[in-house]
C-alpha positions as CSV (number, residue, x, y, z in Angstrom):
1,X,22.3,-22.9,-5.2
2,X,24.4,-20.6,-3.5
3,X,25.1,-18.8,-6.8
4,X,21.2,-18.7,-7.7
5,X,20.6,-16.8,-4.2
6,X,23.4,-14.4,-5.2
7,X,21.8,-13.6,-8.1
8,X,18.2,-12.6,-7.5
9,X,19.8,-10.9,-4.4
10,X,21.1,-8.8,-7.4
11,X,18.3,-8.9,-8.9
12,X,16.5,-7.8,-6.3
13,X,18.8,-4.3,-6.2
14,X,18.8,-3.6,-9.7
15,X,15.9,-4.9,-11.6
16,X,13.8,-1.8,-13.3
17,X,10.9,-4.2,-13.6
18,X,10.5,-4.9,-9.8
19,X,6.6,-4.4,-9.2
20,X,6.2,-2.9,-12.8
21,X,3.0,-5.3,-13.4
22,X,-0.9,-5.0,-12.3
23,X,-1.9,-6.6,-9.6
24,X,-5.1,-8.9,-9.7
25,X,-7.2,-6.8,-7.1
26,X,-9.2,-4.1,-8.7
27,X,-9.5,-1.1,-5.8
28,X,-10.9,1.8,-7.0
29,X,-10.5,2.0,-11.1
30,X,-8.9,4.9,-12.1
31,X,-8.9,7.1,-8.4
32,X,-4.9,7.7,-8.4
33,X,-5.7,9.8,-11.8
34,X,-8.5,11.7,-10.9
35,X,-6.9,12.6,-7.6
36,X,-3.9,13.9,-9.5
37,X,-6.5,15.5,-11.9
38,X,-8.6,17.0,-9.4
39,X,-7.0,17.4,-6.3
40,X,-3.3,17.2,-6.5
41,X,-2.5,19.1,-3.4
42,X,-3.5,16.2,-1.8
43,X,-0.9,14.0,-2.7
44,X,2.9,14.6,-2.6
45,X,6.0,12.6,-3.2
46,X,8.6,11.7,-0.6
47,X,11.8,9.7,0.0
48,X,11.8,6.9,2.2
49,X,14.4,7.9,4.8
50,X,11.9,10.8,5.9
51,X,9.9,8.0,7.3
52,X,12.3,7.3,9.9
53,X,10.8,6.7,13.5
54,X,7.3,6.3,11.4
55,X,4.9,2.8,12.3
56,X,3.4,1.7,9.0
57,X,0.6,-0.7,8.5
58,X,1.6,-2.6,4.9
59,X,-0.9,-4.9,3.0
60,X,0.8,-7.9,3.4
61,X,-1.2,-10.0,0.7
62,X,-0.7,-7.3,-1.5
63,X,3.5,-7.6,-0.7
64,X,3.3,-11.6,-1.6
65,X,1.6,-11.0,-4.0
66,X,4.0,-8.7,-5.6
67,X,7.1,-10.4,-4.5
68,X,6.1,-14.0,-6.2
69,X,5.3,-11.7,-9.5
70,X,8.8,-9.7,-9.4
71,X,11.2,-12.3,-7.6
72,X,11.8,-14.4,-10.5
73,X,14.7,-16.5,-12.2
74,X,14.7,-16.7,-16.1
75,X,11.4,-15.8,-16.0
76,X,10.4,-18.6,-13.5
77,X,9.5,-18.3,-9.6
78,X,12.4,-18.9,-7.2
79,X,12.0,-21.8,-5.8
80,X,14.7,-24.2,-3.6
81,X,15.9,-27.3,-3.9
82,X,13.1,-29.3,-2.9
83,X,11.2,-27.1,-5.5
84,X,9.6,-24.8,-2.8
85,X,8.8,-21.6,-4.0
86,X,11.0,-19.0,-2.2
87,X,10.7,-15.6,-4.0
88,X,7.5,-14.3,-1.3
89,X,10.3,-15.0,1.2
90,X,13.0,-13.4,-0.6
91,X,10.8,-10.0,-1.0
92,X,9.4,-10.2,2.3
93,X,12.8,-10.9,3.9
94,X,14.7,-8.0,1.6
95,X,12.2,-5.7,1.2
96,X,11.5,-5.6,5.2
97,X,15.0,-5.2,6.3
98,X,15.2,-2.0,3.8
99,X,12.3,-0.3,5.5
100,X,13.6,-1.3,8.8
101,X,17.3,0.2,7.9
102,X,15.3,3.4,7.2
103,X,13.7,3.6,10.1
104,X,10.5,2.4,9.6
105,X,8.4,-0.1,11.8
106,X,6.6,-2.2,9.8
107,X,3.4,-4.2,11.1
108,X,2.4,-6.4,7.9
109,X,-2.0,-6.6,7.9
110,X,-2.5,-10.2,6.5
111,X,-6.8,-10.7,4.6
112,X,-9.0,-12.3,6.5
113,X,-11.8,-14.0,5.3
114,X,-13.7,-12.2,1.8
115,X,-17.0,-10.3,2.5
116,X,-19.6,-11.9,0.7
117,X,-20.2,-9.1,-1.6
118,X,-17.1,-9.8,-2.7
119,X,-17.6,-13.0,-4.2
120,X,-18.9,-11.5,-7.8
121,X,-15.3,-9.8,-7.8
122,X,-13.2,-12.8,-6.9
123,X,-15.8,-15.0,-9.6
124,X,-14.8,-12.9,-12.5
125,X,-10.9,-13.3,-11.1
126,X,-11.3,-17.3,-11.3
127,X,-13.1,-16.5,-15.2
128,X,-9.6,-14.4,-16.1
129,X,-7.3,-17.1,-14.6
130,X,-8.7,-20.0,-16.2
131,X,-8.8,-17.7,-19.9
132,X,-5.0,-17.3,-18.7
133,X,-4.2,-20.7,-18.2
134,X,-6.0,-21.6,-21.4
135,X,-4.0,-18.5,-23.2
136,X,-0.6,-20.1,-21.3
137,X,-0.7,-23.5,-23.2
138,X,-1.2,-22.2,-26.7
139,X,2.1,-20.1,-26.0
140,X,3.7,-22.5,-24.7
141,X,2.7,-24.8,-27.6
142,X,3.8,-22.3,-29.7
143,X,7.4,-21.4,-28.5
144,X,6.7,-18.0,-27.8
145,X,8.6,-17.2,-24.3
146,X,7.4,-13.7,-23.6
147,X,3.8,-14.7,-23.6
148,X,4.5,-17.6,-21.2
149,X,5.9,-15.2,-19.1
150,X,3.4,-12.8,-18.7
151,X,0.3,-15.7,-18.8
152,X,2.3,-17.2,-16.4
153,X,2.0,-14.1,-14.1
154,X,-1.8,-14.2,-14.3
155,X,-2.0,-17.2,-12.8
156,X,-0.2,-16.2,-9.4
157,X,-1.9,-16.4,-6.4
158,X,-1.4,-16.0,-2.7
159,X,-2.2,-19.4,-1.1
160,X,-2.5,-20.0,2.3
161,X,0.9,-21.8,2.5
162,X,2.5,-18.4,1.3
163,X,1.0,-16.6,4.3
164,X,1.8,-19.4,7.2
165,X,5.4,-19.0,5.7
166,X,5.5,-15.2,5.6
167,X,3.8,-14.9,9.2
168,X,6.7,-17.4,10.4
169,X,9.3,-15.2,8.7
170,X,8.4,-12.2,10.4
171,X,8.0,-13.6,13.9
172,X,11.6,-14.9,13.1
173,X,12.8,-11.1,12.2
174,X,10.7,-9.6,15.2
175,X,8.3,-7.8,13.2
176,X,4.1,-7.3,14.1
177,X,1.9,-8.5,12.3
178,X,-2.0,-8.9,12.2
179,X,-4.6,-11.2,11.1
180,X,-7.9,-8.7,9.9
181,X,-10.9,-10.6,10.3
182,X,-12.0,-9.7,6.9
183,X,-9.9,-7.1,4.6
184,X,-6.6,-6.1,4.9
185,X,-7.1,-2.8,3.5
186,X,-9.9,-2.3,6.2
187,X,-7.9,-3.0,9.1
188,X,-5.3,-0.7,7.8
189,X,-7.3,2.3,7.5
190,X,-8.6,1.2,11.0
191,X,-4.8,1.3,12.4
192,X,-4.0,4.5,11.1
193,X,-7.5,6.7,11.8
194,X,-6.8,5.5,15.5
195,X,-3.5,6.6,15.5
196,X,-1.5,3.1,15.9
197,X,0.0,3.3,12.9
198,X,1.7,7.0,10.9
199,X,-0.2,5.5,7.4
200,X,-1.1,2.6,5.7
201,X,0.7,1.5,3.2
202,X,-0.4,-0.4,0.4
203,X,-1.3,0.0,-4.0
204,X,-4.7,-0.8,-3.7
205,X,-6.8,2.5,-3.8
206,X,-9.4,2.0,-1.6
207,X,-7.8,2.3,1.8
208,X,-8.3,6.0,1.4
209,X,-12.4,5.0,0.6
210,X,-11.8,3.0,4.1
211,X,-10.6,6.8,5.2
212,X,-7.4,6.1,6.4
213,X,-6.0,9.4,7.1
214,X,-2.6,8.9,5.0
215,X,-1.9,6.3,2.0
216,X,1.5,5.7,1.1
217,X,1.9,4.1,-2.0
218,X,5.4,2.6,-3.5
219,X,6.9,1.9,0.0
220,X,8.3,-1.5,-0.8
221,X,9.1,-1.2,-4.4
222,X,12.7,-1.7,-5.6
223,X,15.5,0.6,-4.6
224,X,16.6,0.5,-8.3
225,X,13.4,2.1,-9.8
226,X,14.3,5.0,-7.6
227,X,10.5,5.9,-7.7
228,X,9.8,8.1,-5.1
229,X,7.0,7.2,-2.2
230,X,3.5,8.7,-2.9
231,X,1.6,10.4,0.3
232,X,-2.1,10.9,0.1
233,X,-3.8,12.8,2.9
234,X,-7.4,11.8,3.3
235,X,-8.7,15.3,4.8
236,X,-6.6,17.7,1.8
237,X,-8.1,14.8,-0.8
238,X,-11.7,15.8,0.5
239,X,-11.7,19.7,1.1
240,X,-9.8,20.1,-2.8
241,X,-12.4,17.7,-4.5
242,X,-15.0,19.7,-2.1
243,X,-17.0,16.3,-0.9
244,X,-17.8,14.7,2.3
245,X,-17.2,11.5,3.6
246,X,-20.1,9.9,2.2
247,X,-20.0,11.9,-1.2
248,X,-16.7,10.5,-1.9
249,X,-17.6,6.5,-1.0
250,X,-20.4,7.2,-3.2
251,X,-18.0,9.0,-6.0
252,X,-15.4,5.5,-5.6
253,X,-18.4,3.4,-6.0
254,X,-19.2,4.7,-9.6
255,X,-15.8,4.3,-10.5
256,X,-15.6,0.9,-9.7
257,X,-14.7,-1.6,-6.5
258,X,-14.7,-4.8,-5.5
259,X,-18.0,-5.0,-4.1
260,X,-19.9,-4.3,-7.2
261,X,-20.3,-3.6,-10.7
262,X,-20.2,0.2,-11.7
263,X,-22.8,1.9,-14.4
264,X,-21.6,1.5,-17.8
265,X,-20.9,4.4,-20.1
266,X,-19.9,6.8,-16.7
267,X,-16.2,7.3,-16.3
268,X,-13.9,9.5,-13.8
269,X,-14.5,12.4,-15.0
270,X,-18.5,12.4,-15.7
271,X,-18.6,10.5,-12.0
272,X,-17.2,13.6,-9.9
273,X,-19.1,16.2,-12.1
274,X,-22.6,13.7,-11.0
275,X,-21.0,13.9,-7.4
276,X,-21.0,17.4,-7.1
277,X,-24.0,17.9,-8.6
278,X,-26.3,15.7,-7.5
279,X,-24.6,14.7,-3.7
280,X,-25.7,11.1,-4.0
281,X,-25.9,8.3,-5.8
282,X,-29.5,8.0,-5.1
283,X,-29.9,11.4,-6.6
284,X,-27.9,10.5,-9.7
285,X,-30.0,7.7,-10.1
286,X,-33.2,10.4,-10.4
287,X,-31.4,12.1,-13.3
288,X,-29.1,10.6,-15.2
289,X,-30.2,9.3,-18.4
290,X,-30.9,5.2,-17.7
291,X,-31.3,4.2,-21.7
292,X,-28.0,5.8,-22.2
293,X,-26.5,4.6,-18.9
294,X,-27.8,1.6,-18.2
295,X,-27.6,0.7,-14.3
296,X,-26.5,-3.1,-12.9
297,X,-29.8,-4.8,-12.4
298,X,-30.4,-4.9,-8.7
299,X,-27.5,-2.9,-7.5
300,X,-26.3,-3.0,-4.6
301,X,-24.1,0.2,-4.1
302,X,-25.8,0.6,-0.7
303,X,-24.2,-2.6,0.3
304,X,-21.0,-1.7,-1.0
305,X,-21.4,2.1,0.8
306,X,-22.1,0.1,4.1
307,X,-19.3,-1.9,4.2
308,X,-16.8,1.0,3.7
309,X,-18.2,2.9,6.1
310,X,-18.7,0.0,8.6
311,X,-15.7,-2.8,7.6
312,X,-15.3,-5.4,10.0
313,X,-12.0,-4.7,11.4
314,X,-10.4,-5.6,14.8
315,X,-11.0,-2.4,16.6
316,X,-7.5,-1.0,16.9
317,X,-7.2,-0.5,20.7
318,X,-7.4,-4.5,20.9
319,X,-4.3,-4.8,19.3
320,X,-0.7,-4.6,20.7
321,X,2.0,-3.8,18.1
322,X,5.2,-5.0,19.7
323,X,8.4,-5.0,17.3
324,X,11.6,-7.4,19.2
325,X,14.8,-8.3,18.2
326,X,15.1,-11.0,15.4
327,X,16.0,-14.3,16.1
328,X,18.5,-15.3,14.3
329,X,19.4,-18.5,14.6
330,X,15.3,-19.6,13.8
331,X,15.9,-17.1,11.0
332,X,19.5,-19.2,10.2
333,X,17.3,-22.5,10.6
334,X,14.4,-21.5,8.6
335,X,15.7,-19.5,6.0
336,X,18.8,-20.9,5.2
337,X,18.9,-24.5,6.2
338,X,15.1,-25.3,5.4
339,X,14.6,-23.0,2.5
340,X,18.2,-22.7,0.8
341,X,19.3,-19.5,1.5
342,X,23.0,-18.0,1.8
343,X,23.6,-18.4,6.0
344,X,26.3,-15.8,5.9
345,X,23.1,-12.9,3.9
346,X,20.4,-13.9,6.8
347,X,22.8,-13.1,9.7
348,X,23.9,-9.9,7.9
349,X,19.9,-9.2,7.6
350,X,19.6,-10.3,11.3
351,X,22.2,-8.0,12.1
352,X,20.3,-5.1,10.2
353,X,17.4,-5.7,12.0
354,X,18.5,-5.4,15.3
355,X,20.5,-2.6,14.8
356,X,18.0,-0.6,13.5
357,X,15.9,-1.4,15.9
358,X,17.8,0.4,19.2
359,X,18.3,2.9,16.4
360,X,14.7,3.9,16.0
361,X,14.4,4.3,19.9
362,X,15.7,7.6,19.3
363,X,12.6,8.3,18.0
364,X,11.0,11.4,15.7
365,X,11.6,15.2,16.6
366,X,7.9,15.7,16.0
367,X,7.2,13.3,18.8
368,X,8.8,16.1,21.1
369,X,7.7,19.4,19.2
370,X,5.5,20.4,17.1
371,X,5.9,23.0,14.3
372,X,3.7,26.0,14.3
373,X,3.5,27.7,10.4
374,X,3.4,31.4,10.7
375,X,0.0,33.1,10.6
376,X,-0.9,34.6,6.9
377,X,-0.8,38.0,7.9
378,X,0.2,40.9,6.1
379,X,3.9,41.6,7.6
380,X,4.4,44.9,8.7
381,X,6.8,47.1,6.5
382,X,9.9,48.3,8.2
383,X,9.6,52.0,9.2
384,X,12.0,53.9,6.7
385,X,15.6,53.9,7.2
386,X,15.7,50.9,9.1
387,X,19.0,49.2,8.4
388,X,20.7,46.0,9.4
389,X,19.6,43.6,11.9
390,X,16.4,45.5,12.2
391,X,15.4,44.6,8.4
392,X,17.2,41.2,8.3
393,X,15.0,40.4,11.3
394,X,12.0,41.0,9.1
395,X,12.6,39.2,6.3
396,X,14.0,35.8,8.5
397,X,10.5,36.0,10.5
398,X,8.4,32.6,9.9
399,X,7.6,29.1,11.7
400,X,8.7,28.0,14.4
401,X,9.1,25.0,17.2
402,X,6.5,25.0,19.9
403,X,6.7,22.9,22.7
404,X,3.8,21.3,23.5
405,X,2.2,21.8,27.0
């Protein structure tokens, strides 16, 4: 056992393929390409030690998710002794303490209950899973291993079990974390426009159509894939594709959510050209050509606009993030005497943890100052003659730190 844990520790470091699979919830189809189409000054890529000091709200279903997809054996779920699956545990455990050592602060946002506008979304999900499983047994019948693998994939889901675990496992390590009343995604953007959290961080697109004010994207993917961490900023992402607020719901509705089916025959780039022409869906609706674009019957993208401008979210001043030291012998008992883990890794982790966490107290030099960019003026030509420090002067002029008042 000892020697499995070793290895998917490894694995965990070095695999190429960690996270390199779809997840099973939609977001907004095809928005990450438009944006970099359309408005790629809105997005820019960063390393995750510039986070340091930063509190980020992470999609913690999302994480699972991912973690019981990547953290695999021979193809097959980690799972202990007792035949436990482990590898949510082993991501969320691993993944954490990496963010932590960077300085992050972490506060995982766990789903809450579906809205009911939802339930078309999460019917057609069921449809794909059961085609899956079907799909799974003739593979298996047939021998052939790399279509059992990825059929096997499909049929992953978060249960409830996987959660309770996960939420136990970060109480252990002394990290927040948050139960939204309905999506996770929601209560992100809601932690983040009121300034609890630096971002929310998550794959799923439409936390920026819940207007949180800055997306990261990647945060917890392997250290191996080297992939750098993607930054959206919800203000640049509106003024460069020149929409409002409620243009831009409207735009991520006829490209596709959760919440209900999008016009066939109208992609990306016909969708933002109907956007900025028309303002509305309701105008669109006026004009575009119904034989040739045939709208859902009864349709509710009012709904849908409603509930991402209105999410129910616990409103973020109600909510105490409060990161601790880890416990480490419940982290010793849990992780490694109940689920099979090396003793001597958790401590090291524990270890991690809590000293990164009196490191972070040092806190962000923008929390003290704040930087001023230079005014774009026309700089004044030095008279003629001028020599030395006089001309070095004007050529070194630009930002600088302002104290705040």
């Amino acid at each position: 056992m000892l020697q499995l844990v070793l290895r998917c520790c490894i694995f965990l470091r070095r695999s190429d393929r960690f996270f390199g699979v779809s997840t099973t919830r939609m977001g907004i189809q095809g928005l990450a390409k438009l944006i970099g189409d359309h408005a790629p000054g809105a997005m820019k890529e960063n390393e995750i030690k510039n986070y340091f000091g930063r509190k980020v709200a992470i999609d913690a279903s999302m994480s699972i998710y991912q973690f019981l997809i990547a953290v695999r054996q021979d193809g097959n779920m980690l799972t202990n002794d007792a035949g436990e699956a482990t590898s949510h545990l082993m991501g969320m455990f691993y993944r954490t303490i990496r963010m932590v050592d960077n300085g992050i602060k972490p506060v995982y946002v766990f789903d809450g209950k579906p809205p009911n506008m939802k339930s078309g979304e999460l019917a057609k999900r069921a449809e794909r899973r059961e085609e899956a499983q079907k799909a799974l047994e003739k593979a298996e019948e047939a021998g052939e291993a790399e279509d059992v693998n990825k059929f096997q994939k499909r049929l992953v889901k978060v249960t409830k079990e996987h959660n309770a675990e996960c939420k136990k496992l970060l109480t252990l390590m002394g990290i927040p974390y948050v139960d939204a009343p309905c999506e996770a995604e929601a209560q992100c953007a809601e932690l983040a426009k009121k300034g609890k959290v630096y971002a929310s961080g998550t794959e799923d697109m439409d936390v920026l159509t819940f207007g949180t004010n800055i997306m990261l994207r990647h945060l917890t993917f392997s250290e191996a894939r080297k992939m750098p961490i993607k930054e959206y900023y919800y203000d640049r992402l509106l003024a460069e594709l020149d929409l409002t607020q409620d243009q831009f719901i409207d735009l991520c509705i006829l490209l596709g959510c959760d919440y209900c089916d999008s016009i066939r025959g109208i992609g990306p780039k016909r969708a933002i050209e109907l956007i900025r022409q028309h303002k509305s869906i309701e105008e669109i609706l006026k004009h575009i050509d119904t034989k040739k674009f045939p709208v859902p019957e009864d349709w509710p993208y009012d709904q849908a606009r409603r509930l991402f401008k209105e999410p129910e979210v616990t409103p973020a001043d109600q909510l105490e993030l409060k990161w601790t030291d880890p416990d480490e012998e419940g982290l010793v008992q849990f992780m490694s005497n109940e689920k099979g883990f090396s003793e001597d890794r958790i401590k090291n982790g524990a270890k991690k943890l809590k000293n990164a966490r009196h490191t972070t107290t040092q806190g962000r030099l923008d929390s003290f100052f704040k930087v001023m960019s230079s005014p774009s003026v026309k700089r004044k030509e030095p008279p003629k003659g001028a020599k030395g420090s006089a001309s070095k002067k004007a050529k070194m002029s630009g930002g600088k730190f302002k104290k705040p008042k």
